[in-house]
N, C-alpha and C positions, 0 to 999 in steps of 0.2 A: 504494500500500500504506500502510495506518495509519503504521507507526512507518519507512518507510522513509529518515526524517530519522536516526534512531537508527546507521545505519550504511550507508546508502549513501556511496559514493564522489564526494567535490567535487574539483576540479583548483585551487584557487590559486594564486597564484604559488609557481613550487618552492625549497620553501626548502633549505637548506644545512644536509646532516644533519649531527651530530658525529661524528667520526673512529671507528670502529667498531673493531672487535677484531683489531688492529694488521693492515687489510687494503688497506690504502695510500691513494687520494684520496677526497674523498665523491662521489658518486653526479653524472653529468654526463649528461645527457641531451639532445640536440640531432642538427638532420636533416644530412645529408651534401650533398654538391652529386650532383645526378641524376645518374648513367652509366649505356650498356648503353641496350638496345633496350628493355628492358622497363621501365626506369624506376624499380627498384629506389631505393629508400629505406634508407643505412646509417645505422643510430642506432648510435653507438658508447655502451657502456657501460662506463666505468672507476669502480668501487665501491667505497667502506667497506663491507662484509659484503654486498654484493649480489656476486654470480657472474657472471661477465662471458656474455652468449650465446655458443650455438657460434657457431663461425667470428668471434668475437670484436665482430659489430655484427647488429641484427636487421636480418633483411632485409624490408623492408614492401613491399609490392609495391599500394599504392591511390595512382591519379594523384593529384600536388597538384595545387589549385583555384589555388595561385599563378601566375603567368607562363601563365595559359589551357591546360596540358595537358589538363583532365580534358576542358574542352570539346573540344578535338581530337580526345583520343580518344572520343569519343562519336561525333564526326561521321567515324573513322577505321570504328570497329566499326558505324555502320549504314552503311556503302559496301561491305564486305566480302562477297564472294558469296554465302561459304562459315559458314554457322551450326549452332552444337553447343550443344541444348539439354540445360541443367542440371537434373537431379532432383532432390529433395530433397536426399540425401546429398553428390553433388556440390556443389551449393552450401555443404553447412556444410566442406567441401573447399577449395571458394574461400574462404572466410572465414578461415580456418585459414592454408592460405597466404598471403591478402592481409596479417596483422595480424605474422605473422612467428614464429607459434607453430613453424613446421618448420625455423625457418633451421638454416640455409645453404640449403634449398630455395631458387628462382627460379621455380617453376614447378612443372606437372603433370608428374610425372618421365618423362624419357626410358630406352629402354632398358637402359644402362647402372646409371643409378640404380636402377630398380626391378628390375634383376637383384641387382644388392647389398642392397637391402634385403630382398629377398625369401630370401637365403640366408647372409648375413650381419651381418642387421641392423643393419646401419653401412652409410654410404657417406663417400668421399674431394672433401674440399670440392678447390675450387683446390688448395688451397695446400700438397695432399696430406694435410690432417689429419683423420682421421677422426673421425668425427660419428655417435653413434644413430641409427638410422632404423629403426624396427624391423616396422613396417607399410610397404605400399606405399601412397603417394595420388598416384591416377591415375583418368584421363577417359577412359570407353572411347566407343568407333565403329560403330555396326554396318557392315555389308559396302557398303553402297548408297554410306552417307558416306564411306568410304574411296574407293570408285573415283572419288567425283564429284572430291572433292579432291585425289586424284593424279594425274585425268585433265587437271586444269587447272591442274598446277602449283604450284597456290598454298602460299604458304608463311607464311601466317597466318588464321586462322578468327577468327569473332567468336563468344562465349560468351553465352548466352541466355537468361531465365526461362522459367518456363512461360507466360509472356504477350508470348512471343517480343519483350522487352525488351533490349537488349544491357546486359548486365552488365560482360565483360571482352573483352578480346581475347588471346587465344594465338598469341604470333609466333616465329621460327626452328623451327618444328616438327618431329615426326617422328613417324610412323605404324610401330606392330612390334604380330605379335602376340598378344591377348590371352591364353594360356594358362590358362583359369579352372580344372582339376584341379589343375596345380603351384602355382597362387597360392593355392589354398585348401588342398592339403595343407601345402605350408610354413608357411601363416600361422596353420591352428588343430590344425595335427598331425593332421586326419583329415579325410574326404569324407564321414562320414555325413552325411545328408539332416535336415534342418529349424536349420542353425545360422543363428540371425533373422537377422545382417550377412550372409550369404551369400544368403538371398530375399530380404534388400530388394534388395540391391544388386550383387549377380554374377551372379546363375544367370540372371536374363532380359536382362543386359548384352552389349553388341555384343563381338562377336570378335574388336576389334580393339582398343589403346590411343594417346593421341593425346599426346607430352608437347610441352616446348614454355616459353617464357618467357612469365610472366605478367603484363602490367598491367589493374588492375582500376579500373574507369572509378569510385565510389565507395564508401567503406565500408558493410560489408554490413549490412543493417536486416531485421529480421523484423517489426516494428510490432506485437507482441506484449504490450506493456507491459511489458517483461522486458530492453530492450534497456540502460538506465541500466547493470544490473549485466555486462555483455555488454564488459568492461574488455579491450583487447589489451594485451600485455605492453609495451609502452613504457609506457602508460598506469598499469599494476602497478607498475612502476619509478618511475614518479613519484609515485605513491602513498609506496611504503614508504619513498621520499626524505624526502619531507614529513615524513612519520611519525618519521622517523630511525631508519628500522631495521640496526639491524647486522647481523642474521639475517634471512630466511624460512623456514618448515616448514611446507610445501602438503599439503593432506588434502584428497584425492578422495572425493566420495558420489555414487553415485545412490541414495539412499537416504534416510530421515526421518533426521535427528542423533538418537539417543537421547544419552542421561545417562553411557552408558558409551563411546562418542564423544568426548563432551564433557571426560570423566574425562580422556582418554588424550592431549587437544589440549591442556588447562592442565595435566597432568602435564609433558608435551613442553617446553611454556614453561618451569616451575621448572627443569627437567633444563637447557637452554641457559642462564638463569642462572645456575647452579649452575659450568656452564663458565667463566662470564666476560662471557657479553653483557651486555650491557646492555640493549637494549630489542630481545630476538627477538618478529616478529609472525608472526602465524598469517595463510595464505592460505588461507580453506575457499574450494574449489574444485568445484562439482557439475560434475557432465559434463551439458554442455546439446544434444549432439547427439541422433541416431536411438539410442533404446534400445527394447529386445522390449518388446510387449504387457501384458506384465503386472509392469514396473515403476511405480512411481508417477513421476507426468508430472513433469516438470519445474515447471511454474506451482505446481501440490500444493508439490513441494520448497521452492521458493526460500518460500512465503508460510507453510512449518513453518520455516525456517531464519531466519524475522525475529521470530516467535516464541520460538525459542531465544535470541537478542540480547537480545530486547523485554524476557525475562524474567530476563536475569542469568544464564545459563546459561553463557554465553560472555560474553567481555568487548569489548564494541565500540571499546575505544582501542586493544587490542590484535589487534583481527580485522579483516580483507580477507575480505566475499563477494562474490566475482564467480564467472560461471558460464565455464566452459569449453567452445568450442562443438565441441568434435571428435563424429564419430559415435563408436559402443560397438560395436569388435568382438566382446567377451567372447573374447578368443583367450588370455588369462592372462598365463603368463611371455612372452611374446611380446609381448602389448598393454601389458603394466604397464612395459616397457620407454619405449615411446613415451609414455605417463601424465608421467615422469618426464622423460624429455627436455622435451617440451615445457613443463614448469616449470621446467630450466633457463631459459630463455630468456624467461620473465618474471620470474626473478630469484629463486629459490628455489635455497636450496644446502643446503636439509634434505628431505626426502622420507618422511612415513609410510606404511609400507607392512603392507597389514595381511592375515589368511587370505585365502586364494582369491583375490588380487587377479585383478580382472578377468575371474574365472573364471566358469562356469556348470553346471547339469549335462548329463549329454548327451545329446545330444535324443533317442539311440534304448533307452539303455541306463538302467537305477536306479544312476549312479553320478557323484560329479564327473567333471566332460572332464578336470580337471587334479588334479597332487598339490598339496594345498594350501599345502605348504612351498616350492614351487618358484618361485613368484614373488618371494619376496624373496629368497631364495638366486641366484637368477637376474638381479636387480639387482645384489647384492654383485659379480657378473663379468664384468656386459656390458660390452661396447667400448665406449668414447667417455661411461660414465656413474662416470669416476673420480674427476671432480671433486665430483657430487654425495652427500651423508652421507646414508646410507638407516637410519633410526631402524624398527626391526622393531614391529609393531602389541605392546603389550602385551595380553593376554588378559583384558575384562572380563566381569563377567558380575553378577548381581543377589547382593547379600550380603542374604538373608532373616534374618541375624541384626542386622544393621546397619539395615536397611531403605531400602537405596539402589545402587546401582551401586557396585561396586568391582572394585582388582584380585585375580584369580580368585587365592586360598593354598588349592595340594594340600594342605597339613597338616587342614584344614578344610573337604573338598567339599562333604562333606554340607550346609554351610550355603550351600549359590551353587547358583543356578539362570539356566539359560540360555533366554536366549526369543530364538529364530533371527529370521532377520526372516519365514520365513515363518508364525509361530505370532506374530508382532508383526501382518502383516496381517490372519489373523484373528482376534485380537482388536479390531482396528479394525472388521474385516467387521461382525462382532456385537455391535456396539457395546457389548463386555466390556471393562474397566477393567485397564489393565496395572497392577502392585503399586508402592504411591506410592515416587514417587524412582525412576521405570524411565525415564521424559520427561516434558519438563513439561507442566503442565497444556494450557497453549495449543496448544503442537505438537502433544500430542495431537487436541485438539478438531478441528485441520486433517485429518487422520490421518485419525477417522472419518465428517467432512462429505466426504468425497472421494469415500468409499466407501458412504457414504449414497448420494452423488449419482450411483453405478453400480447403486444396486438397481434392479429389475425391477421395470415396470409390475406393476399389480396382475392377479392372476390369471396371470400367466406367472412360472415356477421357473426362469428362466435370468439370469444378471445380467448388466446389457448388458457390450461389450465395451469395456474399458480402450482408449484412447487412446496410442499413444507421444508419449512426448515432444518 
């Protein structure tokens, strides 16, 4: 990418932040000695203004290259009889898990676990402390693979690409099963027919779930040219180390940043100095997993989000992008739970949260799935997310008197006008000009070469189909 110098992320050596806003030592970052079958990785985290992760250490689950395990387990998982090949979504699953975004996870959950999350989105680490989990992530079986592998015993499988490659290996296992009516009414409040994370990824899924402890034979690569900003939360932590952050306030998009975005992230900033920090930094965070059809891709994203940098828009000494690789259930106050846990755990202890998080509409009905106040209301009370400070989205919208994004004064409506993002896409579609000061010019330009690049051959009225992310 042109300006990808402007604000990608370098590792040098970690320097030694100053002592943050009176939150005890600075930031230590280091690997633990191996334990446990699966080979677990504890990085303990003790912070000036960083948030310690659940369970108090990430748990990394990618063999080290040191003292020859990875090779081992290479030559453990192609001797294995027994192989379970990864889909898409599974794989950005294993990712997820490998890097430590779910700790205290260990692995693809067993029963226990994805009963608790499935119905009270927490589950009980060790040590009896409870932890968010508010999505289940689990590896299902169809019926053939389950007899094979409980007819012989076996008590560990090896994990697969599509190019039946061994990826990981899944050891002390257990097979219960899959109930896809309860996991999808609890997870998005209803069974109607066409919610996209339920076709990609359940309704033609085996019957069965496989959980288990996880070592993962290398860190996960999509060779995408997108992997640089592809940062795991230890990595995030030594980041805002360096940086000397005494704060983070992570902000999720699958979306282009417009101007009123950008408004509500350096609003955010003054607001934390205003507190007392000193140097709060912004984590923009896209979700770089499976999203529907007719979101703009991921690649669109990140090359309009370098844009926004490139231009002054945001401020690159004080911004972190990297992409988040979870898949997008759109389940709302439900998913926006797990949005935020998992930035605890790269180090984030501010959280904006803005309408409809996570939401959609429903796929059979003219209406949102969700109320649109319920997801930050629903952060303010979930279990195990008391440590993290949930900063409610302020309401921007276009000030036509002003001629630029601002925040939305009842006193004055008449002068603010709102462009959804779906009246943002077609303005893109039609290569119409949103009103100057809505995003900037370059983001723009990305915006509508995207959407150039989905028109229709000539002589056919249909425009090809959007690509997920």
């Amino acid at each position: 990418m042109a300006t990808q110098a402007a604000f990608a992320v370098r590792f040098p050596q970690l320097a030694r932040p100053s002592r943050g806003h009176g939150q005890g030592q600075p930031a230590r970052v280091g690997v633990a000695v191996r334990g446990g079958r699966a080979a677990a990785r504890g990085v303990r985290c003790r912070a000036g203004g960083l948030i310690e992760p659940d369970g108090g250490r990430l748990v990394e689950l990618v063999a080290p290259e040191e003292g020859g395990r990875r090779a081992a387990l290479r030559r453990e998982a192609a001797a294995l009889p027994h192989r379970v090949r990864l889909g898409r979504v599974d794989t950005e699953w294993l990712h997820v898990l490998s890097e430590g975004w779910a700790s205290p996870l260990r692995g693809f959950m067993r029963e226990t676990e994805f009963l608790q999350a499935l119905h009270f989105n927490a589950v009980r680490g060790a040590d009896g402390t409870l932890v968010n989990m508010s999505v289940p992530i689990v590896l299902a079986l169809d019926d053939a693979q389950r007899r094979a592998i409980q007819a012989d015993g076996a008590t560990a499988v090896a994990l697969v690409d599509a190019h039946d490659r061994p990826v990981a290996v899944l050891s002390d296992i257990e097979i219960y099963k899959h109930n896809k009516e309860e996991r999808i009414a609890r997870t998005w409040g209803t069974t109607a027919r066409g919610l996209p994370y339920v076709e990609e990824a359940i309704t033609n899924a085996g019957d069965w779930l496989i959980g288990g402890d996880l070592e993962v034979i290398e860190p996960i690569k999509y060779n995408d040219g997108l992997d640089q900003y592809r940062l795991s939360p230890s990595q995030l932590r030594e980041e805002f180390a360096r940086r000397n952050a005494d704060a983070v306030f992570a902000f999720q998009l699958r979306n282009p940043v417009h101007n009123g975005h950008a408004l509500l992230m350096t609003d955010t900033r003054r607001r934390l100095l205003e507190m007392g920090y000193k140097n709060p930094v912004l984590l923009l965070h896209p979700l770089g997993g499976f999203t529907k059809a007719d979101d703009v891709p991921l690649s669109v994203r990140m090359k309009q989000h370098e844009k926004v940098l490139e231009e002054g828009v945001l401020n690159p000494e004080s911004t972190v992008v990297a992409i988040f690789p979870s898949p997008m259930h759109y389940a709302g106050p439900t998913e926006v739970q797990w949005h935020a846990k998992a930035r605890i755990n790269a180090g984030a202890n501010f959280y904006i949260v803005g309408r409809d998080p996570a939401g959609m509409g429903h796929p059979t009905e003219k209406r949102d799935l969700y109320d649109a106040d319920h997801g930050k209301k629903v952060l303010s009370m979930a279990p195990g997310l008391e440590r993290l400070n949930i900063l409610p989205f302020k309401v921007a919208a276009y000030d036509t008197k002003h001629n630029k994004m601002n925040f939305f004064d009842p006193s004055r409506k008449e002068d603010f006008l709102f462009i959804s993002g779906t009246k943002m896409r077609s303005l893109a579609k039609n290569r119409e000009s949103p009103p100057d000061g809505f995003m900037c010019p370059g983001g723009w330009k990305v915006l509508v070469e995207y959407y150039d690049s989905l028109a229709p051959p000539e002589g056919s009225s249909k425009l090809r189909e959007a690509v997920a992310a």
